[in-house]
C-alpha positions as CSV (number, residue, x, y, z in Angstrom):
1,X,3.8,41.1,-6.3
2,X,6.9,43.0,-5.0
3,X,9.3,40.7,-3.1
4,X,9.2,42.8,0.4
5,X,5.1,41.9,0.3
6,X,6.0,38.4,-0.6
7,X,8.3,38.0,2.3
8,X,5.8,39.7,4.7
9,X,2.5,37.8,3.6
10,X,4.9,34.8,3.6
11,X,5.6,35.3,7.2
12,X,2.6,36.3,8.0
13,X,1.1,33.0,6.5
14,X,3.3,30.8,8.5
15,X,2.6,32.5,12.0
16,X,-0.9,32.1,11.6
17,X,-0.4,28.7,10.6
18,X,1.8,27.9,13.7
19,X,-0.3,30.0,15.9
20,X,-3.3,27.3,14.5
21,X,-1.4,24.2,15.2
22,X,-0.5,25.5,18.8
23,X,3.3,25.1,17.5
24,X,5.2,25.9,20.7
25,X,8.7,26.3,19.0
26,X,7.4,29.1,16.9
27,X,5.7,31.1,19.6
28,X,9.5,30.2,21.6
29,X,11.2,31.9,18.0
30,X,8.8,34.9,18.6
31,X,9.3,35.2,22.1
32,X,13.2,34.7,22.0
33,X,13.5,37.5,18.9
34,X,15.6,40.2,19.1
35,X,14.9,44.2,18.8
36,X,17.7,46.7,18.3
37,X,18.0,49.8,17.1
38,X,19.7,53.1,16.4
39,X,19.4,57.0,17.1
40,X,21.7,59.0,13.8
41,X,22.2,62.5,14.0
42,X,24.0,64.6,11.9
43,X,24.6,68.0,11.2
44,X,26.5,69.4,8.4
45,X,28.1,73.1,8.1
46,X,30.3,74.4,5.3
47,X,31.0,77.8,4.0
48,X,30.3,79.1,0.4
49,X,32.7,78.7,-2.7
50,X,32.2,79.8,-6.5
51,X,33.2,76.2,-7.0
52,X,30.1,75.0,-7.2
53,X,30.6,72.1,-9.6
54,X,33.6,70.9,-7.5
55,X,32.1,71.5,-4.6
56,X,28.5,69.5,-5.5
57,X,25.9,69.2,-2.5
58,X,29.1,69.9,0.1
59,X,28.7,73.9,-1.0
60,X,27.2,76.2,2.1
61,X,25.8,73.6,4.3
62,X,23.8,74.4,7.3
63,X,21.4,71.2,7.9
64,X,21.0,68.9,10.8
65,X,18.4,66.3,11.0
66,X,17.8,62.9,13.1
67,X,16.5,59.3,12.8
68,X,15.1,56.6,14.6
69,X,15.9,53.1,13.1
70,X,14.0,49.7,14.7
71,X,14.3,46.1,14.1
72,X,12.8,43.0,15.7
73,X,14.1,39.6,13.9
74,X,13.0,36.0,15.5
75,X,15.0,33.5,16.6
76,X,15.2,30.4,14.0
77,X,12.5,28.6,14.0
78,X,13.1,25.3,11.3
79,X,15.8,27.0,9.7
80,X,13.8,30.2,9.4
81,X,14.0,33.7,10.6
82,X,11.6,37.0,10.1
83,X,12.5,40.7,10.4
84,X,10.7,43.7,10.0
85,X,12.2,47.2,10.6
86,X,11.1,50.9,9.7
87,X,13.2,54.3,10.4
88,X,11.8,58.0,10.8
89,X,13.5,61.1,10.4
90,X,13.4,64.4,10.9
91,X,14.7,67.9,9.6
92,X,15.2,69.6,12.0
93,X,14.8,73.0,9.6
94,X,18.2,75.0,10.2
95,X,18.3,75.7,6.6
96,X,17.6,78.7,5.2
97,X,15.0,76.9,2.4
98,X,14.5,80.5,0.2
99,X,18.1,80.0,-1.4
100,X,17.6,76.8,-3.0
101,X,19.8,73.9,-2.9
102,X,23.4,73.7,-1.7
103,X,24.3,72.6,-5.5
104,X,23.2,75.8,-6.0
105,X,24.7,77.5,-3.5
106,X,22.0,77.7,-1.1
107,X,22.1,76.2,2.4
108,X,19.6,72.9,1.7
109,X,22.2,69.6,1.8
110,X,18.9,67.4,0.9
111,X,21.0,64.2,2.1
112,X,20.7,65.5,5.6
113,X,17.1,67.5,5.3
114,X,14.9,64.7,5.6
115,X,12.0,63.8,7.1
116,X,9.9,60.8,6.2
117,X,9.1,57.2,7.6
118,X,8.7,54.0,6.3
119,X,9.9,50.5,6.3
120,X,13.3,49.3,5.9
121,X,13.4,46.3,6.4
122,X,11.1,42.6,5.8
123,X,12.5,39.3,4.9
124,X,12.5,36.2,5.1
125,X,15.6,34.0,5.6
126,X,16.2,30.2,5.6
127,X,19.4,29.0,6.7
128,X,20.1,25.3,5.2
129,X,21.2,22.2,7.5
130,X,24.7,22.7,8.1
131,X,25.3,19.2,7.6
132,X,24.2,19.6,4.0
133,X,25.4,23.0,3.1
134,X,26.8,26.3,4.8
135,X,24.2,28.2,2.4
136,X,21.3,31.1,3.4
137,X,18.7,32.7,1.0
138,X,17.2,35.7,2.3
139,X,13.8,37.2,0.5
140,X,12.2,41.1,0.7
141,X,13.4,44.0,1.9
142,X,17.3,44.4,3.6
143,X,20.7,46.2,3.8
144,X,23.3,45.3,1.4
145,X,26.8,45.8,1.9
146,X,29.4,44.4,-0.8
147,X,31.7,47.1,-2.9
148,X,29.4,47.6,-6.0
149,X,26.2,46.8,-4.3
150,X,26.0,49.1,-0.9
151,X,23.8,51.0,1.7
152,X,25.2,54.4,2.7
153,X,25.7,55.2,6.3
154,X,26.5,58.9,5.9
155,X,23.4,60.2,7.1
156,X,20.6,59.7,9.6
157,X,18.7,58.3,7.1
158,X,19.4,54.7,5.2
159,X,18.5,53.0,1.8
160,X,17.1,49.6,1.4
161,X,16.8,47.2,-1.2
162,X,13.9,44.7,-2.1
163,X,16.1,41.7,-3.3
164,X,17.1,37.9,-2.8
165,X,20.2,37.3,-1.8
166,X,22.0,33.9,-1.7
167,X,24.9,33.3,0.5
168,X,27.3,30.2,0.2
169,X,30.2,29.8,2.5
170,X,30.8,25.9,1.8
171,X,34.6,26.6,0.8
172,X,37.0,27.6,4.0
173,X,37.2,31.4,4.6
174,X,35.3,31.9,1.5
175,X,31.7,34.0,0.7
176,X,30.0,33.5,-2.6
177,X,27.2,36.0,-2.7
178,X,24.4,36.1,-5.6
179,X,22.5,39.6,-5.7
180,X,18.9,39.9,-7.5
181,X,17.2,43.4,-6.9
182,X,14.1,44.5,-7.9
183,X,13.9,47.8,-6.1
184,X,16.1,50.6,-4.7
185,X,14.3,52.3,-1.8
186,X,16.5,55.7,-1.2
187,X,16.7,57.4,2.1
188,X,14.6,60.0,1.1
189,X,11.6,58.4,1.0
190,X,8.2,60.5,0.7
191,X,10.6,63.8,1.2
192,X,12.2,62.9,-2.2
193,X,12.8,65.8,-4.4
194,X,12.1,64.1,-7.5
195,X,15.4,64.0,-8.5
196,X,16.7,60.7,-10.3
197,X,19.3,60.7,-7.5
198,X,16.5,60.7,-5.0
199,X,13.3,58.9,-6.2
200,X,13.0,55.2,-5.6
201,X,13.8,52.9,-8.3
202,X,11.6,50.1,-9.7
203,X,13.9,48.1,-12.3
204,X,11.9,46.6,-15.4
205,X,15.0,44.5,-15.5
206,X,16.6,43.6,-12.4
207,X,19.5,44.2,-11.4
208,X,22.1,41.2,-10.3
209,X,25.4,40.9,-8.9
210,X,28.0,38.2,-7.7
211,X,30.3,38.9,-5.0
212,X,33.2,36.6,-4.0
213,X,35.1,36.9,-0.5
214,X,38.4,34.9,-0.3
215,X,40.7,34.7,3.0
216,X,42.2,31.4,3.1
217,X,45.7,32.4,2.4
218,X,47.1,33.9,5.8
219,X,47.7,37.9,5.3
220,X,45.4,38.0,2.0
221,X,42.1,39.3,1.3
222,X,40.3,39.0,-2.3
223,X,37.6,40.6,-3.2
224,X,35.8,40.2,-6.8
225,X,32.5,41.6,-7.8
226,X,30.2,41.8,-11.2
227,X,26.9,43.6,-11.4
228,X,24.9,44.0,-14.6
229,X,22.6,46.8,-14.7
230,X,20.6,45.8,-17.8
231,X,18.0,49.2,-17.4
232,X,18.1,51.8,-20.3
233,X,16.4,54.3,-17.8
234,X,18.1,55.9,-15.3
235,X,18.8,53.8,-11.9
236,X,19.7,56.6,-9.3
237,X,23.6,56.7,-9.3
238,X,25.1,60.0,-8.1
239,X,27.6,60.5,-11.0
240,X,26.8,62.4,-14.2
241,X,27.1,59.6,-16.2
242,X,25.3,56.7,-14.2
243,X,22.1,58.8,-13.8
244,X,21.8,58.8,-17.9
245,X,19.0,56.4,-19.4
246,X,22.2,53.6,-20.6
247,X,22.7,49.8,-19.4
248,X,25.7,49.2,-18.0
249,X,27.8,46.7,-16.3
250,X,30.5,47.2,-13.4
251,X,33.6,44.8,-12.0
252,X,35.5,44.7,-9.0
253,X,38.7,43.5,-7.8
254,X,40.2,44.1,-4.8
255,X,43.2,42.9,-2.5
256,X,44.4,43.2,1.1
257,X,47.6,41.8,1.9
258,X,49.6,41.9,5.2
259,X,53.3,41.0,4.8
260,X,54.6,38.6,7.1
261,X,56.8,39.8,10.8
262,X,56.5,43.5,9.1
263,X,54.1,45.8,10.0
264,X,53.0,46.7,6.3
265,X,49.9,45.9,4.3
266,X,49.7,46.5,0.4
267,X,46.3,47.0,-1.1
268,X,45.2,47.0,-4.7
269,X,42.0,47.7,-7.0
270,X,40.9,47.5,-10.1
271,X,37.2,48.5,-11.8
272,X,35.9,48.7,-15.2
273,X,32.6,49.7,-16.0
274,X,31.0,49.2,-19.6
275,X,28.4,50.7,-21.2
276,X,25.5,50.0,-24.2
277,X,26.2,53.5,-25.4
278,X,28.5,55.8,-24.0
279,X,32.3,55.5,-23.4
280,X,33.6,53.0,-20.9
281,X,35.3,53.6,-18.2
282,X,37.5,52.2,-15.3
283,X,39.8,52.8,-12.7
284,X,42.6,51.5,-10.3
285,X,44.4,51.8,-6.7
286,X,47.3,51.7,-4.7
287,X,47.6,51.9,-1.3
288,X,49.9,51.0,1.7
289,X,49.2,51.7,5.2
290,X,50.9,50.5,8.7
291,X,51.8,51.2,12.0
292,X,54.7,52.4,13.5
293,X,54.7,52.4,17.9
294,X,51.6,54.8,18.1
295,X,51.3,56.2,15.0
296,X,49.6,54.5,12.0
297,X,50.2,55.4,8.3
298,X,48.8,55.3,4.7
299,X,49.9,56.7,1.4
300,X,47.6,56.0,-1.7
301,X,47.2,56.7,-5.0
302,X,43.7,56.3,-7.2
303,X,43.6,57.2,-10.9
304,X,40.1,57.1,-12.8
305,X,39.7,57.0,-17.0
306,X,39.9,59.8,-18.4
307,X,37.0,59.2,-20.9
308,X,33.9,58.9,-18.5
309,X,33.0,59.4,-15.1
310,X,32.8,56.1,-12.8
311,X,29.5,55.4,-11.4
312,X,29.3,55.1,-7.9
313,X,28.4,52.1,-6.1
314,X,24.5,51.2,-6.2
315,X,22.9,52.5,-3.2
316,X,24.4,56.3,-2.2
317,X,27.9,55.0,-1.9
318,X,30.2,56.3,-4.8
319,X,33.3,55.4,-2.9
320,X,34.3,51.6,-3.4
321,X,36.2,51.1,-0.6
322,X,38.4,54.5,-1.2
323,X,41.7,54.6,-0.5
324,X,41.0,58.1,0.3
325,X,39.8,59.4,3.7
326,X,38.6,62.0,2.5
327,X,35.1,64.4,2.3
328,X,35.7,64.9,-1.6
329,X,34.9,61.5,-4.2
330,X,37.5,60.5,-6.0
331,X,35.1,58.9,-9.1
332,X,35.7,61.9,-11.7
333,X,37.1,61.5,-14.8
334,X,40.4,61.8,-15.5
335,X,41.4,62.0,-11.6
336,X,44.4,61.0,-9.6
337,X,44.2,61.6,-6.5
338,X,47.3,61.4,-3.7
339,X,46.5,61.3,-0.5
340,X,48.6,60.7,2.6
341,X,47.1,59.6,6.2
342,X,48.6,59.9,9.8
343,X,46.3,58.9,13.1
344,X,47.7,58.4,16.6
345,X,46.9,56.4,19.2
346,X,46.8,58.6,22.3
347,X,45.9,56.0,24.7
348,X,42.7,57.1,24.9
349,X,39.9,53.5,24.5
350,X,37.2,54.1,21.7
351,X,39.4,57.4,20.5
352,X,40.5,57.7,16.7
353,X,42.3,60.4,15.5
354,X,43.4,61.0,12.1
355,X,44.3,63.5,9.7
356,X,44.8,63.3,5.7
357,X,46.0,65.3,3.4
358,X,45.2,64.5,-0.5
359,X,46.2,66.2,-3.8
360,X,44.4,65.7,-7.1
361,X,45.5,66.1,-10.4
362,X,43.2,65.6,-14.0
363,X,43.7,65.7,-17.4
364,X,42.3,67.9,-19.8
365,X,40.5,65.1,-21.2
366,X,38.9,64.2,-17.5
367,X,37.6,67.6,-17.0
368,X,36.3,68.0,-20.0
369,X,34.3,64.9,-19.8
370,X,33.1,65.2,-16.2
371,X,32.2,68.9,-16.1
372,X,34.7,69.2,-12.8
373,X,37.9,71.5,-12.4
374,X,40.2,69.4,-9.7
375,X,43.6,69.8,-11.2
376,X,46.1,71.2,-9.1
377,X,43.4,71.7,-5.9
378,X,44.0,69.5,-2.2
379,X,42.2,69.1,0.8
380,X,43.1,69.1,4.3
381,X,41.1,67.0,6.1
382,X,40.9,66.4,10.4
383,X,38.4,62.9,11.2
384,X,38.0,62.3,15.3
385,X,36.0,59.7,16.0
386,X,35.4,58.5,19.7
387,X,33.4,55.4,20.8
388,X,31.8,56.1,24.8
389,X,33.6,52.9,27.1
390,X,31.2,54.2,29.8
391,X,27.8,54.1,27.6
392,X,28.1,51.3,24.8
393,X,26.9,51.7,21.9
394,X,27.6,55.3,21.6
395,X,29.7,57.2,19.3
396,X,30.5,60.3,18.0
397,X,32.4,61.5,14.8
398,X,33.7,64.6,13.9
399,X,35.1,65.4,10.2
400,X,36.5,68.8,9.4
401,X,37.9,70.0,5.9
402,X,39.6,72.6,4.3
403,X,39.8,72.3,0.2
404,X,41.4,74.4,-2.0
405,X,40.0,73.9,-5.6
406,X,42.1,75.7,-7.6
407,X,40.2,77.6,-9.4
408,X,42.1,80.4,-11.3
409,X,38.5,81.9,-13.1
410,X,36.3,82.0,-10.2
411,X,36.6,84.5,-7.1
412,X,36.7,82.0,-3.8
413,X,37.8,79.0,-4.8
414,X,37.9,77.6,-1.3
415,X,35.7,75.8,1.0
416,X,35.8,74.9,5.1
417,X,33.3,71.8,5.6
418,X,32.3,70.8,8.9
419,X,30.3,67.5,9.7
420,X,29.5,66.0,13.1
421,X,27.8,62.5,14.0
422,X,26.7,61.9,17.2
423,X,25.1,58.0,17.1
424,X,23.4,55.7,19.5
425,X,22.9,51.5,18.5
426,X,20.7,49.8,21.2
């Protein structure tokens, strides 16, 4: 039995049982539950460029499409709480569907072309006696947000996994996770293409992952992750070489630190990834960032193997905290990519502007191995984002780019991208 139908019948089971015994404290959990929510909408518009292998599903985008997410959880009730939640969204059809796919170079972004319902969330979770332990298990279906192990915001519509997850936070300022998933629901639900970056994944071996979260040292934040993907079919990464039938297993390390009276932090990551047959691969980060009166600043610097592509995070995120603001991945092989960030605060409550410029250079090696031409190309890339003081809760985003690929053999070798968010949490 799949653990989201263990978690519901086992919720199920317990109400009735309550409901039998005339247990007040569990109707008073039911009745003191919460519901919120969220309205996504998204539309995407980008203009055509020869570089379609560079350019991936970003090519000739004209897609907009909204959904409608809805969660009730209760209130503990003897350490436990319940949650159910389902989304729906809609296409709302401005693609021009007879020219194919936008990897194609047709209009169809199928991230943003959706339209399907279903549930995304049911679990069960029991939170320990504090006086015993700081510890929660939570059991069925649920988001997931850690660095290897992550559900994508991007789009109207969201993933889900069917998992347990066990939290500890005994130690001071410190997280201990332990990941076990048995199922990947993507976003596209009954819309899905069929595509192994689209169809839901069922793993005959599941996939597991321990996450550790340590800020007791004033300024400094450490993050370090393991996942072990023990499944020689595919599992529905985006890269090239995560969507081939090969186990594989994936580490993380990450810092944060802010340096004492100075307005400076220094970041650093490392990953490595290793797989049963084909050529590991890894990667590593710089950054710095900080603020200077009303401007804030960040230079960084990301550099991926050049034998192997680096497969993106599990769950439609193939960024791992980028260093990066930009539309373009930075996962390819054989990539370094420079990028450069200034935002300024305009006085403006809830409004973020920023603008980034990044520069990418690969080796020989790289592009040979990931199929992808970035050497010597950039992009240009604007990001507003503004959060409404006057109506809480809603937000709106706005990214525009300009790359330049660099592509001496093809015609137009350029691409505008346009991509607007307008969001409401309730």
């Amino acid at each position: 039995m799949k653990l989201t139908q263990i978690s519901l019948l086992l919720g199920a089971t317990l109400g009735v049982m309550a409901t039998a015994q005339a247990d007040t404290s569990f109707r008073e959990a039911l009745q003191s539950g919460k519901v919120d929510g969220e309205v996504r909408n998204v539309v995407t518009q980008s203009s055509y460029t020869d570089a379609k292998a560079e350019a991936g599903p970003l090519n000739n985008n004209n897609t907009g499409s909204s959904a409608l997410r809805v969660n009730y959880q209760t209130a503990a009730w003897n350490g436990l709480t319940f949650a159910v939640g389902f989304q729906s969204g809609i296409d709302w059809g401005l693609q021009d569907k007879s020219t194919g796919s936008s990897v194609t170079g047709g209009e169809d972004e199928t991230r943003n072309t959706i339209t399907s319902t279903g549930l995304i969330q049911g679990y069960v979770n029991y939170d320990f006696d504090k006086a015993i332990t700081n510890t929660s298990i939570r059991v069925g279906r649920q988001n997931i947000v850690s660095p290897l192990l992550m559900n994508s915001s991007a789009w109207p519509m969201k993933d889900a996994f069917d998992a347990v997850v066990f939290t500890n936070k005994d130690l001071p300022q410190t997280e201990v996770r332990f990941m076990y998933v048995t199922r990947w629901l993507m976003r596209y639900g009954d819309d899905s293409n069929g595509s192994v970056t689209q169809t839901d994944k069922r793993y005959d071996n599941p996939v597991w992952s321990v996450y550790l979260m340590n800020k007791s040292i004033t300024g400094l934040d450490i993050e370090l992750q393991w996942l072990d993907n023990n499944n020689n079919t595919p599992v529905g990464d985006p890269p090239t070489a995560a969507v081939t039938a090969d186990a594989y297993k994936t580490g993380f390390a990450g810092i944060d630190y802010k340096l004492p009276n100075l307005p400076l932090t220094l970041s650093a990551k490392y990953m490595t990834a290793q797989y049963d047959t084909l050529k590991d691969s890894g990667a590593w980060g710089v950054q710095a960032k900080s603020k200077l009166d009303k401007f804030s600043l960040k230079a960084a610097y990301t550099k991926i193997d050049d034998a192997n592509n680096f497969p993106g995070t599990l769950g439609h995120v193939p960024q791992f905290r980028s260093y990066s603001d930009t539309i373009t991945d930075d996962i390819f092989a054989g990539l370094g990519t420079t990028s450069f960030t200034v935002g300024y605060d305009f006085g403006i409550e809830g409004f973020k502007p920023q603008v980034t410029y990044a520069m990418w250079n690969q080796s020989d090696e790289g592009m040979a191995a990931s199929g992808k031409h970035y050497d010597g190309g950039s992009e240009l890339n604007l990001d507003l984002s503004y959060k409404f003081a006057a109506v809480p809760g809603l937000m709106t985003r706005l990214q525009l780019g300009l790359m330049n690929y660099d592509r001496s053999d093809v015609e137009d070798n350029d691409m505008t991208y346009m991509k607007l968010m307008v969001n409401y949490s309730f």
